[in-house]
Structure formats: structure tokens, C-alpha cells
DOBAVEX-79298 format. One record per residue: residue in three letters; x, y, z of N, C-alpha, C, O, CB in turn. Coordinates in steps of 0.1 Angstrom, whole numbers, padded with zeros to 4 digits, always signed. Glycine has a CB too. Example, Ala and Ser with C-alpha at 12.3 -4.5 7.8 and 13.67 -1.06 7.14 Angstrom:
<recs>
ALA+0132-0057+0078+0123-0045+0078+0132-0033+0078+0142-0033+0085+0113-0045+0090/SER+0128-0022+0071+0137-0011+0071+0129+0000+0079+0134+0011+0080+0141-0006+0057/
</recs>
This chain:
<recs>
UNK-1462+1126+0085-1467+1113+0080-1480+1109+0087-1482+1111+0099-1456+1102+0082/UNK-1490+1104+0077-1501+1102+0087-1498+1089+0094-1490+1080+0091-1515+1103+0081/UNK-1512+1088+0105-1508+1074+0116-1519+1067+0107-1528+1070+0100-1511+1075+0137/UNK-1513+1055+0111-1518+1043+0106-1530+1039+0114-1533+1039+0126-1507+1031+0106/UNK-1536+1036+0104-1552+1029+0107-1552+1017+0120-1544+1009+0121-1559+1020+0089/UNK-1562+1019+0126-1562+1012+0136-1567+0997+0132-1573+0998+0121-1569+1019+0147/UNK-1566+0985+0136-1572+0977+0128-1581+0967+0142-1580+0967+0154-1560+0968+0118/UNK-1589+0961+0135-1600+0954+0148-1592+0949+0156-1581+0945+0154-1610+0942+0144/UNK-1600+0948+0169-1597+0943+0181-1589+0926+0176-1588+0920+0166-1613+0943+0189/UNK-1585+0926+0189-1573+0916+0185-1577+0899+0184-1573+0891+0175-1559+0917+0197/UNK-1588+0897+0196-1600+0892+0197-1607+0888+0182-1609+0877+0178-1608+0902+0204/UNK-1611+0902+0177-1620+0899+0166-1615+0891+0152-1621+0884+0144-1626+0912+0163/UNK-1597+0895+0151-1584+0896+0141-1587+0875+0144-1590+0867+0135-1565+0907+0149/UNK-1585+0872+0155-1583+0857+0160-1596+0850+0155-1597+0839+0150-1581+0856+0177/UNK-1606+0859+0158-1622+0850+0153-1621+0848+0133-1624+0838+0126-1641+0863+0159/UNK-1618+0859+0130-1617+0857+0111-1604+0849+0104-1605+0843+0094-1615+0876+0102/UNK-1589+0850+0114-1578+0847+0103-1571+0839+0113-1568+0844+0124-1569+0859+0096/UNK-1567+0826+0110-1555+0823+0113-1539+0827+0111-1536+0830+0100-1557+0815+0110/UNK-1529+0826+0122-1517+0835+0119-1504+0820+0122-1503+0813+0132-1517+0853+0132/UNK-1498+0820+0113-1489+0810+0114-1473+0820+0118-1466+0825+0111-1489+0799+0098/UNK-1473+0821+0133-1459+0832+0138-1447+0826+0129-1439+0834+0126-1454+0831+0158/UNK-1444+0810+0123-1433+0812+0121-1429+0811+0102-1419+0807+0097-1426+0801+0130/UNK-1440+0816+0096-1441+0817+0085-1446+0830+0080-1442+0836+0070-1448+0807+0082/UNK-1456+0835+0092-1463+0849+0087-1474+0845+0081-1484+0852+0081-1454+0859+0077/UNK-1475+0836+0076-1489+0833+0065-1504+0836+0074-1504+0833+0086-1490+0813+0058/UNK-1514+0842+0067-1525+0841+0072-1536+0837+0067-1540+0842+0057-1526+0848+0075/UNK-1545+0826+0073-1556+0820+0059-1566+0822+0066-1566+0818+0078-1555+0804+0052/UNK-1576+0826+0062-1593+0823+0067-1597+0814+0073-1592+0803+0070-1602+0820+0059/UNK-1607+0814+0085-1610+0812+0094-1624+0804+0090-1629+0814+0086-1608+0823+0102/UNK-1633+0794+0088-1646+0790+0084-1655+0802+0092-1650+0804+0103-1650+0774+0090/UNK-1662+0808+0091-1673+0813+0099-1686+0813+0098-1693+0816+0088-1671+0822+0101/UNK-1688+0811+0112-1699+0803+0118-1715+0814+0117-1719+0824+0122-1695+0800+0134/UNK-1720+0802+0106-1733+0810+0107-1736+0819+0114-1729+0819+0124-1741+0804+0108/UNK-1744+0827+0114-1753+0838+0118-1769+0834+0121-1776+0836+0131-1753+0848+0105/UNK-1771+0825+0107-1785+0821+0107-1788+0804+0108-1782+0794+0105-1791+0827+0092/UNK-1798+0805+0112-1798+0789+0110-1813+0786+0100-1824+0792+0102-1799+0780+0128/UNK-1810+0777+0090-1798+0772+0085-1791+0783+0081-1795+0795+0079-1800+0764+0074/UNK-1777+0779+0080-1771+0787+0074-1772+0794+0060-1770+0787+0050-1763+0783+0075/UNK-1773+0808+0060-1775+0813+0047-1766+0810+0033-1755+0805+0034-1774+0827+0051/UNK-1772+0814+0020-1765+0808+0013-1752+0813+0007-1743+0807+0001-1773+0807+0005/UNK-1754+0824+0012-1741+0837+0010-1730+0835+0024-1720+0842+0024-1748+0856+0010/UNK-1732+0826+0034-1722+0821+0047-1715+0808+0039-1703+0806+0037-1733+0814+0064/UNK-1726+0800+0035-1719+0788+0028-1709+0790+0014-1698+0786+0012-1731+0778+0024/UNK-1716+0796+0007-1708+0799-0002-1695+0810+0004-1686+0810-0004-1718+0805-0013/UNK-1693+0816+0012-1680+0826+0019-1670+0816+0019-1660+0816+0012-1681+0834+0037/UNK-1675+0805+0031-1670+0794+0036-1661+0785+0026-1650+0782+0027-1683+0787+0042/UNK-1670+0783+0016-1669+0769+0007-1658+0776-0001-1649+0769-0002-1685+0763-0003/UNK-1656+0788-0008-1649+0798-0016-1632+0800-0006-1621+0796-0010-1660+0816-0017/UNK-1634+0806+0008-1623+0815+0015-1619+0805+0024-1606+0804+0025-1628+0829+0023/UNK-1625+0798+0030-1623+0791+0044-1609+0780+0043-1608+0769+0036-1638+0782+0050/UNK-1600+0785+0051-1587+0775+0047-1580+0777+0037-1571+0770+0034-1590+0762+0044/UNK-1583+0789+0030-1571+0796+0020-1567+0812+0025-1572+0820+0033-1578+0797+0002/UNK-1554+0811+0013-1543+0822+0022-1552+0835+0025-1562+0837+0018-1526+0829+0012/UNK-1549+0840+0033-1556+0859+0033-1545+0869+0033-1534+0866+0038-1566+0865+0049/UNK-1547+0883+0026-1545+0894+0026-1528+0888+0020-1518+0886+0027-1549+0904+0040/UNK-1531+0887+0004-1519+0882-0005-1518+0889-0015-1508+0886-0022-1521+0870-0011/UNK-1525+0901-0019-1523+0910-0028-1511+0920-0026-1512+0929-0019-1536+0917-0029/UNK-1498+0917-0033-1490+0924-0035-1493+0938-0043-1497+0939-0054-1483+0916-0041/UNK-1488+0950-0033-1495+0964-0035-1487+0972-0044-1490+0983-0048-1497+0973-0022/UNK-1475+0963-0048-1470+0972-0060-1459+0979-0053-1451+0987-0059-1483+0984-0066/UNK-1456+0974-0039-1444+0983-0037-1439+0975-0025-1433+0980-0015-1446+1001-0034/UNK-1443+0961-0026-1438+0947-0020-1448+0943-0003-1446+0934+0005-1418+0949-0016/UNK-1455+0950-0005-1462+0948+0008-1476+0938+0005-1484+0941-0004-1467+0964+0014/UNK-1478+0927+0014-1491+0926+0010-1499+0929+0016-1496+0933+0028-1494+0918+0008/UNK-1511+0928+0012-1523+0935+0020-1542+0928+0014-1543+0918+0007-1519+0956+0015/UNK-1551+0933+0017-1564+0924+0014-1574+0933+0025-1571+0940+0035-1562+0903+0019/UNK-1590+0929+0017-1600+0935+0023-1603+0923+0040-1604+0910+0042-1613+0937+0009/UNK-1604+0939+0052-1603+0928+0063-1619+0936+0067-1619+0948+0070-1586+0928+0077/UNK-1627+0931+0067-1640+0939+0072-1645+0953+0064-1648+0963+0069-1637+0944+0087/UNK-1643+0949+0049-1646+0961+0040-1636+0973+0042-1637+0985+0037-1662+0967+0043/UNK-1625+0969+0049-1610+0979+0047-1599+0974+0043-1598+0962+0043-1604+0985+0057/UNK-1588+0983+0038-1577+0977+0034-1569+0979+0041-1567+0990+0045-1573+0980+0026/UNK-1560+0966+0046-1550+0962+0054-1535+0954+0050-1533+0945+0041-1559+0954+0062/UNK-1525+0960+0057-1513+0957+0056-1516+0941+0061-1524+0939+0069-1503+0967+0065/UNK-1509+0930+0055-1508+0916+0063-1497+0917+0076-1497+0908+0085-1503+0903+0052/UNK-1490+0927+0076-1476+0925+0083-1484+0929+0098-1482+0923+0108-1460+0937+0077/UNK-1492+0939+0096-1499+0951+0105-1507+0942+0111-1508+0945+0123-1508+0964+0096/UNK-1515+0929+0106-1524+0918+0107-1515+0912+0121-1516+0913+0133-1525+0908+0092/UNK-1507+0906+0111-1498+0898+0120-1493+0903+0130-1499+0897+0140-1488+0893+0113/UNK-1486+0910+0135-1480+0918+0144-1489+0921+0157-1485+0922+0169-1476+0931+0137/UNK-1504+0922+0151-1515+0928+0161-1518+0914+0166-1517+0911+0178-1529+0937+0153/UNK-1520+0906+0159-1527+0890+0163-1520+0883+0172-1525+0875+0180-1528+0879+0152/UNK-1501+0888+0170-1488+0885+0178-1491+0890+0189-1492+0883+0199-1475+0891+0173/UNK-1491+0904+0189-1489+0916+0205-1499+0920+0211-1500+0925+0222-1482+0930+0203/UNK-1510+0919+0200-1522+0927+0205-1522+0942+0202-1532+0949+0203-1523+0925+0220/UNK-1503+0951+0196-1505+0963+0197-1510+0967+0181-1511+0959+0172-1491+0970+0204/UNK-1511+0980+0179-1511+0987+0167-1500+0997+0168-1503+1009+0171-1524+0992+0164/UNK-1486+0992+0165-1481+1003+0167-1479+1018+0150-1486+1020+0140-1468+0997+0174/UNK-1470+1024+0155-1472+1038+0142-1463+1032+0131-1466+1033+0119-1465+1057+0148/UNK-1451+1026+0136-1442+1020+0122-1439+1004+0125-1437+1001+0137-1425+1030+0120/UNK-1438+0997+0117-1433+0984+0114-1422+0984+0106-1421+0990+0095-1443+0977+0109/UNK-1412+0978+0111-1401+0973+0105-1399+0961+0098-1401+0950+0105-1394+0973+0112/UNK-1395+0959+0086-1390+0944+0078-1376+0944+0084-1368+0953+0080-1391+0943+0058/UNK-1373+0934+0093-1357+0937+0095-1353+0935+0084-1350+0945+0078-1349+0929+0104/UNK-1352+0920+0077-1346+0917+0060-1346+0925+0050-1339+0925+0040-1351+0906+0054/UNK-1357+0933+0052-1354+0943+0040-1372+0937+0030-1381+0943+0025-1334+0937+0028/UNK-1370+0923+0033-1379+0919+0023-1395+0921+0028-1399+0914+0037-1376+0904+0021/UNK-1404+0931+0023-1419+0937+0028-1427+0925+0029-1431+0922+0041-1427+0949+0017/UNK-1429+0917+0020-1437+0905+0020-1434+0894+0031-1442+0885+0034-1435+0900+0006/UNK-1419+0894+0036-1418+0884+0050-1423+0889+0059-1419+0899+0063-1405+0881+0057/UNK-1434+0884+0066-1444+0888+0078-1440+0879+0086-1447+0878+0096-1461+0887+0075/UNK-1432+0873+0087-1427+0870+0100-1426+0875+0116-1422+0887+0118-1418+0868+0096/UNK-1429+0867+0125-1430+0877+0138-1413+0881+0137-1410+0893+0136-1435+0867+0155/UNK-1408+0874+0137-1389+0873+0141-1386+0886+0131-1378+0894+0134-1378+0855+0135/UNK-1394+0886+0121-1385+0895+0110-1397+0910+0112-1397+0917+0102-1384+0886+0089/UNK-1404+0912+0120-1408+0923+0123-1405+0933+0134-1403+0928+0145-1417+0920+0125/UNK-1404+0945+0133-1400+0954+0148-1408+0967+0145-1408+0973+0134-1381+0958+0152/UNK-1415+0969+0160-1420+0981+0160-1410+0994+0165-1404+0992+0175-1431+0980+0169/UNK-1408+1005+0158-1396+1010+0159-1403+1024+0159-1416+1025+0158-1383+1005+0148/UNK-1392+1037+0159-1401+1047+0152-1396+1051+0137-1388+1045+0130-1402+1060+0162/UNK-1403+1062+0136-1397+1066+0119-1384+1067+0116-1378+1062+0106-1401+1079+0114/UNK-1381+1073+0124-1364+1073+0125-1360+1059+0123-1362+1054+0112-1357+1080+0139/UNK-1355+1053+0130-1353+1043+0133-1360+1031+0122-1355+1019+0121-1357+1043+0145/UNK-1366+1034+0117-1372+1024+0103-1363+1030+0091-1358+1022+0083-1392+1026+0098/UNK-1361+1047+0090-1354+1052+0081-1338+1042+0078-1335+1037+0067-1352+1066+0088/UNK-1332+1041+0089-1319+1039+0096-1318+1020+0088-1308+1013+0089-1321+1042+0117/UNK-1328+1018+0083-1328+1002+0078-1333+1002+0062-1341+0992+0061-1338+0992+0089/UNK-1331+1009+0052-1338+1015+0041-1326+1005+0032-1315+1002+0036-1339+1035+0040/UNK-1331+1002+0018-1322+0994+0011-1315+1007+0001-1320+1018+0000-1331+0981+0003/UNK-1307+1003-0003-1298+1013-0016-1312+1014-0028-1319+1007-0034-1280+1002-0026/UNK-1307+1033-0027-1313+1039-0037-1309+1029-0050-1300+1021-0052-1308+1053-0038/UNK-1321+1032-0057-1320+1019-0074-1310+1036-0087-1305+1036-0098-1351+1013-0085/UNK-1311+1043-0079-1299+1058-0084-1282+1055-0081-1272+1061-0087-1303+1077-0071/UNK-1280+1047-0071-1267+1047-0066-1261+1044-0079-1267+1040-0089-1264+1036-0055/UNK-1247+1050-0078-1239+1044-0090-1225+1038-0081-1217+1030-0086-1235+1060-0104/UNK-1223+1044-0066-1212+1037-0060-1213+1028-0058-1203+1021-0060-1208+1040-0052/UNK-1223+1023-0053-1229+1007-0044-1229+1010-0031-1233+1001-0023-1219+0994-0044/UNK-1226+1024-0026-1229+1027-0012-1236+1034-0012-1239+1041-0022-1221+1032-0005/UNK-1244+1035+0002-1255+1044+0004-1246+1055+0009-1238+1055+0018-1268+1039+0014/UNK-1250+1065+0000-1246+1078+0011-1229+1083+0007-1222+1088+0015-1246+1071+0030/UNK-1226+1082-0004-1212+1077-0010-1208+1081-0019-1199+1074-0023-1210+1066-0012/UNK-1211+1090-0027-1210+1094-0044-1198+1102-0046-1192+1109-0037-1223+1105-0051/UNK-1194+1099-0060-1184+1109-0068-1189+1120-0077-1195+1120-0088-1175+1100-0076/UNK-1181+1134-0066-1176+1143-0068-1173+1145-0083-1173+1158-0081-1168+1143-0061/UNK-1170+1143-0100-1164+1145-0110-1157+1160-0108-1145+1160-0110-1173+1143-0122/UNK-1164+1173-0104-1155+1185-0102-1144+1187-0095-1137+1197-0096-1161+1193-0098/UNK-1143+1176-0086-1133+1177-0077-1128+1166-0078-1125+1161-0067-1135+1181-0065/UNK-1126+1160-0086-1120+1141-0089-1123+1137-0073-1112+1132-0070-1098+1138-0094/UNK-1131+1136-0064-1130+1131-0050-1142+1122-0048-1150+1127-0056-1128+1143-0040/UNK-1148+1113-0042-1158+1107-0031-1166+1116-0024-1158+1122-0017-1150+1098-0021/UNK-1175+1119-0021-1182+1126-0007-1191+1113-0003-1198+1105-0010-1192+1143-0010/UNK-1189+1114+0009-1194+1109+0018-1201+1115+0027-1197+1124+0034-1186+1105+0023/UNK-1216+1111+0027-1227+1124+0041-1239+1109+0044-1242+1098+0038-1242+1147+0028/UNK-1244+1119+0058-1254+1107+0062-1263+1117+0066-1261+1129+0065-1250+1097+0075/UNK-1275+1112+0069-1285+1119+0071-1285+1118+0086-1282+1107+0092-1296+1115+0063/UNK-1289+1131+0095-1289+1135+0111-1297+1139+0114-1296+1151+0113-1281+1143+0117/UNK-1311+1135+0119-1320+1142+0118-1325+1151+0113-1327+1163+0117-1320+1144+0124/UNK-1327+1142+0098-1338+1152+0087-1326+1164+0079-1329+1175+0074-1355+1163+0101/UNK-1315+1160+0081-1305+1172+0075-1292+1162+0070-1288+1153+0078-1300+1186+0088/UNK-1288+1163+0058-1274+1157+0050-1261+1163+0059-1259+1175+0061-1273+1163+0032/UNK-1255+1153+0063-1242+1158+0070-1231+1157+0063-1230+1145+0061-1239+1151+0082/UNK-1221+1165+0057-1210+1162+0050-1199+1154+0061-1195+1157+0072-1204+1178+0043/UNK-1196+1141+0051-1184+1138+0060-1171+1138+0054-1162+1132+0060-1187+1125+0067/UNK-1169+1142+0044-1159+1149+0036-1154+1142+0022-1157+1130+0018-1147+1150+0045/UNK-1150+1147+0020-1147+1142+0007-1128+1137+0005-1118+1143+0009-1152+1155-0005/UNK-1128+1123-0004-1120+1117+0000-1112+1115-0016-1117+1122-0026-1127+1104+0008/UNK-1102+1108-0017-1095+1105-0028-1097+1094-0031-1089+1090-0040-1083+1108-0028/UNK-1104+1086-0026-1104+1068-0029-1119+1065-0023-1124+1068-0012-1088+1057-0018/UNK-1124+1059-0034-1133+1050-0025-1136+1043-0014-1148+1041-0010-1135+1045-0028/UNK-1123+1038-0009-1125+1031+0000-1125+1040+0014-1129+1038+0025-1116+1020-0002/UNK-1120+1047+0011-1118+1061+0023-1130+1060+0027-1133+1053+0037-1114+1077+0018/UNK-1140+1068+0018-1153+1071+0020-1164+1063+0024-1173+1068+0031-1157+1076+0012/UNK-1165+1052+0021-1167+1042+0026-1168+1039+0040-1178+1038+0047-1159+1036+0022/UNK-1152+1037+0044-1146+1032+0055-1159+1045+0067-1169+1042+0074-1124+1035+0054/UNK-1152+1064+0062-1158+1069+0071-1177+1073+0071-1182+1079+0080-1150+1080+0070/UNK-1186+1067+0059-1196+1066+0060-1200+1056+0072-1206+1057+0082-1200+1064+0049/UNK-1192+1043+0065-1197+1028+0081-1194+1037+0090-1204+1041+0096-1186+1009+0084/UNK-1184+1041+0095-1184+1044+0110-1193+1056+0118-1197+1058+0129-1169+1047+0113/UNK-1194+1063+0106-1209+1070+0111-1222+1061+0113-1230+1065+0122-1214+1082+0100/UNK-1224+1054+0108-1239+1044+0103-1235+1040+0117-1244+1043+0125-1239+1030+0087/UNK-1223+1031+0124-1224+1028+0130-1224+1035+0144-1232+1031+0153-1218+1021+0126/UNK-1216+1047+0146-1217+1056+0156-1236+1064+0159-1241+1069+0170-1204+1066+0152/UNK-1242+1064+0145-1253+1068+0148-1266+1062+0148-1277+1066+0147-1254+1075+0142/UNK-1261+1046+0151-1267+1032+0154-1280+1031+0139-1292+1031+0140-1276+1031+0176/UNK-1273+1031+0127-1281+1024+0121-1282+1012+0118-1272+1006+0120-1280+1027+0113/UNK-1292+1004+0115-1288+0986+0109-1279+0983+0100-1277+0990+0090-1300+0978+0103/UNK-1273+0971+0104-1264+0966+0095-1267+0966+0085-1260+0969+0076-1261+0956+0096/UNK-1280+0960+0085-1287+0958+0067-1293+0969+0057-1300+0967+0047-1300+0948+0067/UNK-1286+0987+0066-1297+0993+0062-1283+0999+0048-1272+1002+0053-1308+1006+0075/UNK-1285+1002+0028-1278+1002+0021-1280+0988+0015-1277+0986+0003-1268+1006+0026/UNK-1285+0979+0022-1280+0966+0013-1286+0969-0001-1285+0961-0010-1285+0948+0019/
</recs>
């Protein structure tokens, strides 16, 4: 996977956008001439951006994002940096939901560990992640993924069986609660 783009100094993030930590929202910042008088293309930025939302364009796969210095940027990635100051390699939505940029609902984690919080395939037909019926063998299988490899955790006669022994792997191999929802 490639690493994520570094984004301006954290300093510079504070001089263009305001960051509201308990909403996530971020809106434009007025900025201050260059020229005096001020040019007509400052006033007009100003009079257009200044005090409305930034980087709101939903990318088609729930994230938002917007041009931050002639690049394209995650808002979550925004927020997080303006929060910590860091850039880290993965960001986490704990809720599931990409568009809450919330500080509370963010975690820097690693890939693994972002894996481990993934919502149910839109393929499921059980309602579990990781949980399908067998038809050749009238049975349930149940497997989790272990570092990058499907683990069989056997196959069962009842749904609820399989079930039961998927959670307790999820849980023995410390996935999130919310990860399947």
C-alpha cells in the first residue's frame, strides 16, 4: 500500500482552516492580503470562501476531501494533523462512518488493525462477517483472516454455532466490536 501524502506543516493547516474538534467540520480561514491594497483576486477568495465549510466533496467512497494548496486532501487527514500535529500512515473511522471527522471518532492505528474494524461485505448472505453456508455439505463455515491468510474455524451444523466460534476468535484476535457491523 502506498504511504500517504504528507500534508502542510501544522502551523500552516492553522493559518488557512479552522477545525471545530467536536464536530470535525472545517471552514476557511479570511486571508490576509499579500498586497496592499488588497488584490482583487484576495478579496474576491475572501468574499467567495472565508467562513464557509472546507474540503466537503464526498469522493465516492464516503470520505471527504478538497483542494488544500493546489492538492488533494482527505478532511479526516486535515483534522487529525491540526489535532496532533502528526501525519500518521492509517486513520481509523471508529463508527464505521468515513465522513465523521471527529477527533473522538478518529485513531491512528496500523493496517492491520484498521483491517480488524471493516464493515460487512455488501456479498454477505449470512449477516456475518466471515460466516457462510457450505450447500455441499449442508454446514456453516466459519474462518477469519490471520495475518493476510483465511483461517478455517470449522464448519458447523447451525448457524448459531458458527457464529458463536467466529466472535470468539474476533475477540481472542482483538478485533473491534464494530468491525462486521
Amino acid at each position: 500500500m502506498a504511504k500517504a501524502k504528507s500534508l502542510p506543516d501544522r502551523a500552516v493547516l492553522h493559518t488557512l482552516l479552522e477545525c471545530d474538534p467536536e464536530t470535525g467540520l472545517l471552514t476557511w480561514k479570511e486571508r490576509p492580503p499579500q498586497s496592499s491594497p488588497p488584490s482583487y483576486n484576495e478579496r474576491l477568495w475572501n468574499k467567495r470562501f472565508a467562513g464557509k465549510p472546507a474540503l466537503t466533496v464526498n469522493n465516492g467512497m464516503g470520505y471527504l476531501v478538497g483542494k488544500l494548496l493546489s492538492k488533494s486532501v482527505y478532511a479526516h487527514r486535515v483534522v487529525w494533523k491540526m489535532m496532533t500535529g502528526e501525519d500518521p500512515a492509517f486513520l481509523d473511522h471508529i463508527n464505521g462512518n468515513k465522513s465523521d471527522n471527529r477527533i473522538a471518532n478518529l485513531r491512528s492505528v496500523s493496517a492491520q488493525t484498521s483491517s480488524r474494524n471493516l464493515p460487512r461485505r455488501s456479498t454477505n448472505t449470512s449477516g456475518v462477517q466471515g460466516v457462510s453456508w457450505i450447500a455441499a455439505r449442508c454446514k456453516w463455515l466459519a474462518q477469519i483472516n490471520v495475518g493476510g491468510k483465511n483461517v478455517n474455524l470449522g464448519r458447523f451444523a447451525t448457524l448459531e454455532e458458527a457464529v458463536a466460534a467466529r466472535k470468539a476468535a474476533e475477540v481472542e484476535l482483538g478485533y473491534h466490536p464494530n468491525h462486521g457491523r
